[in-house]
C-alpha positions as CSV (number, residue, x, y, z in Angstrom):
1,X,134.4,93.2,115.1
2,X,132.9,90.5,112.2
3,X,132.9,92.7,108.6
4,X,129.7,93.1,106.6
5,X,130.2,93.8,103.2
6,X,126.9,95.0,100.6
7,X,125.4,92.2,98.6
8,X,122.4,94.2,97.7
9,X,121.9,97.8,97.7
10,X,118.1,99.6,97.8
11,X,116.0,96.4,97.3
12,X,112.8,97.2,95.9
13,X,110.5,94.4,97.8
14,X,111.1,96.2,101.6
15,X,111.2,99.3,103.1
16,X,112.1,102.5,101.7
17,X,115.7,101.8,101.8
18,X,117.0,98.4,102.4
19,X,120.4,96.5,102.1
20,X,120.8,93.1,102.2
21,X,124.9,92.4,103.5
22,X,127.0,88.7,104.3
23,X,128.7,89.6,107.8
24,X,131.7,87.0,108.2
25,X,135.1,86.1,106.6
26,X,134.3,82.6,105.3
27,X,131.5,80.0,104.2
28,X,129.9,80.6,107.5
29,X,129.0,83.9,108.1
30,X,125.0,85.3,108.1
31,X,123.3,87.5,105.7
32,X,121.8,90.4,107.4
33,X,119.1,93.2,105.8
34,X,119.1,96.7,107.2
35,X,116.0,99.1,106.9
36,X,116.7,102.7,107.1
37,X,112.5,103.6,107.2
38,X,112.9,107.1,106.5
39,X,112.4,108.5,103.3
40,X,111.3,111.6,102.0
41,X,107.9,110.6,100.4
42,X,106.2,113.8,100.4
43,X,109.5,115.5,98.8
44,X,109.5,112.6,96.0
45,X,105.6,113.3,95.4
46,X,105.8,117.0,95.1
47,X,109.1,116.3,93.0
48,X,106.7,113.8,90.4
49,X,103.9,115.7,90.7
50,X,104.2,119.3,91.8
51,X,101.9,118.5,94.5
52,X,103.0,119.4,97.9
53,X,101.3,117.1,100.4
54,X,101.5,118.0,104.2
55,X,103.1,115.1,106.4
56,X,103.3,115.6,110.1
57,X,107.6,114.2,110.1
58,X,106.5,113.4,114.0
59,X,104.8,110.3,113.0
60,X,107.5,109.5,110.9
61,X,109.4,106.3,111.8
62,X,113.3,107.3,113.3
63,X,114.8,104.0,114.2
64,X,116.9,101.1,111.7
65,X,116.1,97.5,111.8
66,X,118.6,95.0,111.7
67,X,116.7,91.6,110.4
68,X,118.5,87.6,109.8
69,X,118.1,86.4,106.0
70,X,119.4,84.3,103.4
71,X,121.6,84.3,100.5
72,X,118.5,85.6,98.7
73,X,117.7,88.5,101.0
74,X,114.9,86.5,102.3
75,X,114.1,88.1,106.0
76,X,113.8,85.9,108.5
77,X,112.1,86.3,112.0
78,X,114.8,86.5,114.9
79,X,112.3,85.0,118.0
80,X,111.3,82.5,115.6
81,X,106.8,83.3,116.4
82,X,105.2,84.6,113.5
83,X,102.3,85.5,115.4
84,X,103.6,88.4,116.9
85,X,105.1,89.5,113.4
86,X,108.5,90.3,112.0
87,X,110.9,90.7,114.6
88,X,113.9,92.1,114.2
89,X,117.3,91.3,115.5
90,X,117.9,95.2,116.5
91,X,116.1,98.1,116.2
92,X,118.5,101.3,116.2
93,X,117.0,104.3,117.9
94,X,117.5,107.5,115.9
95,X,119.7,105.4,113.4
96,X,119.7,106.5,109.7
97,X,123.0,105.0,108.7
98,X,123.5,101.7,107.7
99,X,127.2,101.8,109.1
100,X,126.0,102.9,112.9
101,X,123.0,99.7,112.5
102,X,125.2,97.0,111.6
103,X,127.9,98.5,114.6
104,X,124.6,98.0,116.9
105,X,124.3,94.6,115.7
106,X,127.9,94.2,116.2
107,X,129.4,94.6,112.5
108,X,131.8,96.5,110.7
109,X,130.8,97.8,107.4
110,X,133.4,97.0,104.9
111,X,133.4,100.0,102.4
112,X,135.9,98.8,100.5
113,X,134.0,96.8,98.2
């Protein structure tokens, strides 16, 4: 299995959580983001604010994306047809580990750097 090693950890411009990783052992591997859409707003609110806000957590997204990008965690449509939006390369059912998405996409995450 290809390694992925973090480039970017938590980019602000996407999704709650987002990591941008190069997957390959040379000048011609890919660069790869990861969404992990779950996040804990209404815990972060009431942890700024004191107020408690109720969230239904069934509406809440439960799946990881796996999108293409650039060197500069650019994301880049897998199909190619920006009319039917950004498409993902794999979306990870139940998935909120970055390790267990880039496995589905067919990457080891190298946590040794």
């Amino acid at each position: 299995m290809t390694t992925a090693t973090l480039v970017g950890q938590g980019l602000s411009r996407y999704c709650p959580t987002t990591n941008h990783y190069y997957c390959g052992d040379g000048p011609d591997g890919i660069f790869l983001l990861v969404t992990i859409a779950r996040y804990d707003v209404a815990g972060s609110i009431e942890t700024l604010t004191g107020i408690k806000l109720p969230i239904n957590v069934v509406q809440l997204p439960t799946h990881a994306d796996v999108f293409l990008s650039d060197a500069d965690a650019n994301v880049l449509d897998a199909d190619g047809d920006p009319a039917n939006g950004m498409t993902p390369l794999v979306r990870v059912p139940d998935c909120d580990d970055f390790a267990t998405a880039l496995a589905a996409a067919g990457y080891e995450l190298d946590e040794a750097h």
